[in-house]
Every structure is written in C-alpha cells, then in structure tokens.
C-alpha positions as CSV (number, residue, x, y, z in Angstrom):
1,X,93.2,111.0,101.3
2,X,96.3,110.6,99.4
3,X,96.8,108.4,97.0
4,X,101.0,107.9,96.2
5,X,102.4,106.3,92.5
6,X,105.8,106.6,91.4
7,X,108.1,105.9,88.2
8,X,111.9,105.2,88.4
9,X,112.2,108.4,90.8
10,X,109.5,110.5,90.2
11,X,106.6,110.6,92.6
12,X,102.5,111.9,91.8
13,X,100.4,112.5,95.2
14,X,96.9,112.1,93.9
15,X,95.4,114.0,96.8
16,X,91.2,114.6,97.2
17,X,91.9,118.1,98.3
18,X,93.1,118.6,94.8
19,X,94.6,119.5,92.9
20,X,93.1,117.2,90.1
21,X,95.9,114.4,88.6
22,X,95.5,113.6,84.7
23,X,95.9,109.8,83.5
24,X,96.7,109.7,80.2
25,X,94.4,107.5,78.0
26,X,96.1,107.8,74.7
27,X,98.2,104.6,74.7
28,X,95.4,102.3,73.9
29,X,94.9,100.6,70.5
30,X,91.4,101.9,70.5
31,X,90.6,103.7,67.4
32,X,94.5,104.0,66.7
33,X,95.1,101.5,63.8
34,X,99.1,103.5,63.5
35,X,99.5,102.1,67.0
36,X,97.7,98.0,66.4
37,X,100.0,97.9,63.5
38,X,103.6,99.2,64.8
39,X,102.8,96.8,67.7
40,X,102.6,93.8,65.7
41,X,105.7,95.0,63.9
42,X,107.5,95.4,67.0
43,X,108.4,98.5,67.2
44,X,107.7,101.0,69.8
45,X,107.8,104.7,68.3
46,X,105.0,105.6,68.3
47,X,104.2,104.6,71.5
48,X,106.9,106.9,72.7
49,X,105.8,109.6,70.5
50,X,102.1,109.1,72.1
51,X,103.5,109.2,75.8
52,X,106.1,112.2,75.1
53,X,103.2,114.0,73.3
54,X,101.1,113.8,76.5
55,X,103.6,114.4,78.6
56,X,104.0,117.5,77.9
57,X,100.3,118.2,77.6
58,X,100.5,118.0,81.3
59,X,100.0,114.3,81.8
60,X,101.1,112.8,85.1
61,X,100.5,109.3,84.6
62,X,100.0,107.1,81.4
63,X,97.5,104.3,81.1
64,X,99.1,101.9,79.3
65,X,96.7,99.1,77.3
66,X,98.0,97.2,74.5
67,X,95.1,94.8,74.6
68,X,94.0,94.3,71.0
69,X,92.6,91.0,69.3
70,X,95.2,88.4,68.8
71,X,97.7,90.1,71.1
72,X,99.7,88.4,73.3
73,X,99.2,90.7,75.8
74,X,101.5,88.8,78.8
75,X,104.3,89.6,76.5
76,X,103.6,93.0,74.9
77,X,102.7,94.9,77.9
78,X,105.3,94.1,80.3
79,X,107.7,95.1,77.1
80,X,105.5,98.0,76.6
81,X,106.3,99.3,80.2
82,X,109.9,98.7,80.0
83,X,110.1,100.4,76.8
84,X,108.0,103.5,78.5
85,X,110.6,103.6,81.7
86,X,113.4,103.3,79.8
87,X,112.6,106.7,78.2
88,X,110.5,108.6,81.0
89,X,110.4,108.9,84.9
90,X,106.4,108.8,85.4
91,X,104.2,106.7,87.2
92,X,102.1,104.1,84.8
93,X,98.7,102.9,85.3
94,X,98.2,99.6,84.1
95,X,95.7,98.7,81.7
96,X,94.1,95.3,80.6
97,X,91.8,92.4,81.3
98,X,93.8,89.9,81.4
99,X,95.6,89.1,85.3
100,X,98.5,87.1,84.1
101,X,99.7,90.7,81.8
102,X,99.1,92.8,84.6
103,X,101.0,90.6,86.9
104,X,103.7,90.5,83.8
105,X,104.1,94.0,83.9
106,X,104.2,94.3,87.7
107,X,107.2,91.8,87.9
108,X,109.3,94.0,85.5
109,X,107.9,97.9,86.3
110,X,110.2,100.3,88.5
111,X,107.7,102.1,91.2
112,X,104.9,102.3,92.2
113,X,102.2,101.2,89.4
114,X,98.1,101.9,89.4
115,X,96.4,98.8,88.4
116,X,93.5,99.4,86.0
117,X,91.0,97.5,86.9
118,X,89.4,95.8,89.6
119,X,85.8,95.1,89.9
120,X,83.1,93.9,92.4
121,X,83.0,91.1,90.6
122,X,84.2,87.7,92.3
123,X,86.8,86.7,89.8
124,X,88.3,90.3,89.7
125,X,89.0,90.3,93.2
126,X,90.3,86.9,93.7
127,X,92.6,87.6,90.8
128,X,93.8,91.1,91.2
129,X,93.9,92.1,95.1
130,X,96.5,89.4,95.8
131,X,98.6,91.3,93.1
132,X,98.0,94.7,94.5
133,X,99.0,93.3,97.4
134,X,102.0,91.3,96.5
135,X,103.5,94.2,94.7
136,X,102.7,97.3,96.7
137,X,100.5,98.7,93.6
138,X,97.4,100.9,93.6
139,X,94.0,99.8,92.2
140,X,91.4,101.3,90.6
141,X,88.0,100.1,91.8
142,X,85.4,100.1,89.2
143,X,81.6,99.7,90.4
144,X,80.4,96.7,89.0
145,X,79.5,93.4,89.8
146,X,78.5,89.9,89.1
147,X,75.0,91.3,88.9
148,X,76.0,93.4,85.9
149,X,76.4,97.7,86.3
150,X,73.4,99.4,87.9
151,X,71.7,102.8,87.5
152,X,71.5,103.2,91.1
153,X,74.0,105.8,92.6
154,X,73.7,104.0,95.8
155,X,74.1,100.7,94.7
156,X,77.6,101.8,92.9
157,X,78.4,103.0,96.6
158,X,77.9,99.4,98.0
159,X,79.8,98.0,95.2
160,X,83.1,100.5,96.1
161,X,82.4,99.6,99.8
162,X,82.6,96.0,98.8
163,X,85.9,96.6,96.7
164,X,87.2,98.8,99.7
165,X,86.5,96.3,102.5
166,X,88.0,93.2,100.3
167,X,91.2,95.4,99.6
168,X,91.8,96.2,103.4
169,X,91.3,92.9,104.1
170,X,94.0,91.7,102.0
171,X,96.3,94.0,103.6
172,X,95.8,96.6,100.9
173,X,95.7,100.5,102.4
174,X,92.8,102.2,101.6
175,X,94.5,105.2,100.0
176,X,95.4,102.3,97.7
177,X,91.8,102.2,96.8
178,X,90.4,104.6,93.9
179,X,87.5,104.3,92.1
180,X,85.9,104.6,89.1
181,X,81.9,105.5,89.2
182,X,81.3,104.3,85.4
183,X,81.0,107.1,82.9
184,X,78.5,106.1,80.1
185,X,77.4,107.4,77.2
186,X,74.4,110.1,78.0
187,X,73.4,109.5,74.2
188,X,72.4,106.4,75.0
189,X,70.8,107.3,78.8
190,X,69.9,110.5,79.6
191,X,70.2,110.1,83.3
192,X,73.8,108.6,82.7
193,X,75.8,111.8,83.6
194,X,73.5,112.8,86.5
195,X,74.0,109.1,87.9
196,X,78.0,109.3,87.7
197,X,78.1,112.7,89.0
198,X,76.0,111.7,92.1
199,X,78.4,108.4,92.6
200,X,81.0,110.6,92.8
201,X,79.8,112.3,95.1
202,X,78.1,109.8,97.5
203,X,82.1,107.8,97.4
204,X,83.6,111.5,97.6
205,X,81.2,112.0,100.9
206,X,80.9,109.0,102.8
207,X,84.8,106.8,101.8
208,X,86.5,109.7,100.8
209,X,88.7,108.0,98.8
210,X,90.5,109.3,95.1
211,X,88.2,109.0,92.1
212,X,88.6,108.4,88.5
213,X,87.1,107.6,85.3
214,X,87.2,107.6,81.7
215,X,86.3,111.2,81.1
216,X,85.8,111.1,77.2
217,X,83.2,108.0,77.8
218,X,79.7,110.1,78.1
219,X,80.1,112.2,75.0
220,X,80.3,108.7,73.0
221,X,78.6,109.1,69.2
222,X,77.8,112.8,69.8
223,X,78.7,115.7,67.9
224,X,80.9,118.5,70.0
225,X,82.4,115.9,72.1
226,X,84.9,118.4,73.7
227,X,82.4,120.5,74.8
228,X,80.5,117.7,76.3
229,X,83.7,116.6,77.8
230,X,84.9,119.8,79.4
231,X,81.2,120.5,81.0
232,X,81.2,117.2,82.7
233,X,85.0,117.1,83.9
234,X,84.3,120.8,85.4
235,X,80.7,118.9,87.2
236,X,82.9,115.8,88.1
237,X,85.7,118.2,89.5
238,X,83.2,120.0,91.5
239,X,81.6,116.6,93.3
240,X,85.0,115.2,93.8
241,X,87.0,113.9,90.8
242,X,90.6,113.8,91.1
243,X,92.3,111.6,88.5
244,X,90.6,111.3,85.6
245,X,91.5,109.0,82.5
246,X,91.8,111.8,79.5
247,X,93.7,113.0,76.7
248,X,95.6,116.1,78.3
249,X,96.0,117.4,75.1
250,X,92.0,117.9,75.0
251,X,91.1,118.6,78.5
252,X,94.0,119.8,80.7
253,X,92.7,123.6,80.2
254,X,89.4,122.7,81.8
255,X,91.3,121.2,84.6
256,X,93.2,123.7,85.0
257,X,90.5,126.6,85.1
258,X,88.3,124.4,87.2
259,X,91.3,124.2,89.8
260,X,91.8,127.4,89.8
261,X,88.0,128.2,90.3
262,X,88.1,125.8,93.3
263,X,91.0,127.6,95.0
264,X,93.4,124.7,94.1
265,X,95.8,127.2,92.1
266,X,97.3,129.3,94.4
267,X,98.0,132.6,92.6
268,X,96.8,131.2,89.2
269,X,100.8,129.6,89.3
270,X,99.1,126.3,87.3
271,X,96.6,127.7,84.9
272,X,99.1,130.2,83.7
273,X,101.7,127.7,83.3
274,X,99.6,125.6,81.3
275,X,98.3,128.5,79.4
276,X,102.0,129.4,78.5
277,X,103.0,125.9,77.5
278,X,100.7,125.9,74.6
279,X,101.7,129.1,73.0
C-alpha cells in the first residue's frame, strides 16, 4: 500500500514494504516556550530554524501544530504553512484540533498535505473526511472513539475499520487512510507498549494500510527516554510501522539500522548516508 504526499514539487511514497518515512514532530509549541513566544510576536524564525534543522536530520515530512492556548489557530497555521513552503519543497502534515484551521491551511497549502487527525469519533468524521475529500489530502486515522480509547488490540482494529470504511465511503482512497494505534506512556501501563505493538500489527495484517504514531509518547516521565524510544521504534518497525511522528534528530539512526536489518537498504546505501551526514 502506498501512501503519496507532496510539497510544491517534491513527492514522499510512504510505502508498507518500507522503507520507513519520518514525520517530523518538532514544530509544536509543546514544551518549546522560544517557539509560543516568537509566535505571538509574529515572527517565524524559528520555526524555519526547527524545520531546516530536521530537514536535514533526514525528515521527510513536518507536522506542523501551532495550537497553543489563546491562539488563533485559523489564522496562525495556514500562515505557518505558507511561511514553511515558501522556504522548503516537503510535504506537511497538518496538525491541530480545531477543523476550521485545518481547512484554513488546506485552502492555502501547495500539494498534497496529511491531515493529523481524524478519529472514530462521530464529530471527527463528520468534520474532517468531507475535507480530506474536498482537497485530495491524506488522513491520519487515530483509534479512538466516542467510547473513549481502549486497551483492547482488537477493539483499536474495529475502530480503524470504522475510520477506513467511513473514508471510502466519502470517496476517500484507502491508501489515503493511515493510522495511528495510540502510543501511551508504559510508565503509566505496563501492558501499554505490548498493546500498540500488537495494533500495529493486527492493522499491518488484516488492512494493510501505512501506520504512524507518536514515537516519543511511551517513554513519557521516564529516565533514558532515547533508549526507550529506539527499542520500541525498532519493535514497531518490525510489526509494521512506516511513518512515525519523531524528532529525526533523535531517532533517524534507529531507523535507519532497523531498515537495513529488514533488507530495506539495499547495499547499506541509506544507513551509510545517514551515518556520514552526521559526521
């Protein structure tokens, strides 16, 4: 299954024979006070200093979220993304809550654009698969519904079903369809990791679709966090991960080696190319 985005001219085939895509999660206000505060000034620096940075870590996408409290986010992000394709050809993935900012951005963005998210939830789909639709973007299905999220691998599975069938029925492609299994934090459930991991593979087996997911998420308010990190991307990889949400600065090594362990490198071309960039 092949999952196509694409910036001004550039074009990423997220592909589930690998090898793996890397969404860049570092243009979020999350943590980054620098990047709230030269927001609300206006200016955009340093959100071009995050996306060039992860660039050339090896990013081939950017998330882009500029949801923060207060923020107008139906003017900020749409600005945000023309500020982004003004100075780079790369496909964005856009991120927020809020329909009428993700429609925003959609009106003004050049390509093909990953929307970030839907849900099972009723509301999510009447609000987000007639964009997808209307403007030829991707979506990212995440497995929850009005019923809350559930520990149950297969009950995530019914949930991406449900997404799936809704999105084909609005006239949606299924390779338009990826989803996210819902990383949590394994500090706070032990069995979280070993519930993703077997989502992933239950929607890798039986829909076959692309898969993604916020890969720093289970290592949440634990020491060693790239370790963590880097042991569960290389699990995920395995059961069929393709495009995880990550800093590439952090964890494009282990997705690299894990490619190449999967016979996704041909002739190590990738990992030694990554391996060179950082010297």
């Amino acid at each position: 299954m092949k999952t196509i985005l694409t910036g001004r001219t550039k074009e990423v085939i997220i592909d589930t024979d690998g090898p793996v895509i890397i969404i860049g999660e570092s243009i979020n206000p999350t943590r980054r006070k620098k990047l709230v505060s030269s927001l609300e000034a206006g200016d955009f620096e340093y959100v071009l200093e995050l996306a060039r940075i992860q660039i050339n870590a090896m990013a081939d996408v950017l998330d882009v979220n500029v949801g923060y409290p207060g923020v107008d986010d139906v003017k900020l992000l749409p600005e945000t993304v023309q500020v982004l394709q003004d100075n780079f050809d790369i496909p964005l993935c856009l991120d927020s809550p809020n329909p009428k900012a993700i429609e925003a951005a959609l009106m003004v963005a050049k390509g093909k654009c990953l929307i970030n998210s839907v849900n099972g939830e009723e509301r999510s789909l009447q609000a987000l698969l007639p964009l997808a639709k209307e403007y030829g973007a991707a979506i990212i299905g995440l497995v929850m519904d009005d019923t809350g999220i559930t520990h149950l691998p297969e009950k995530r599975l019914l949930i991406a079903e449900k997404i799936l069938e809704r999105a084909v029925k609005m006239g949606i492609k299924e390779e338009n369809v990826v989803i996210d299994p819902l990383a949590m934090a394994v500090s706070a459930e032990t069995n979280a990791c070993l519930i993703t991991l077997e989502t992933i593979r239950l929607v890798h087996q039986k829909l076959g679709l692309n898969i993604t997911m916020g890969a720093s998420n289970i290592s949440f308010g634990l020491p060693n966090r790239e370790i963590l990190n880097a042991a569960f991307m290389a699990l995920s990889i395995l059961n069929g991960l393709t495009c995880p949400i990550a800093n590439p600065e952090k964890i494009t090594a282990t997705i690299r080696a894990t490619d190449l362990i999967l016979a996704r490198d041909e002739f190590a071309i990738r990992f030694v190319e990554n391996f060179q960039s950082t010297l």
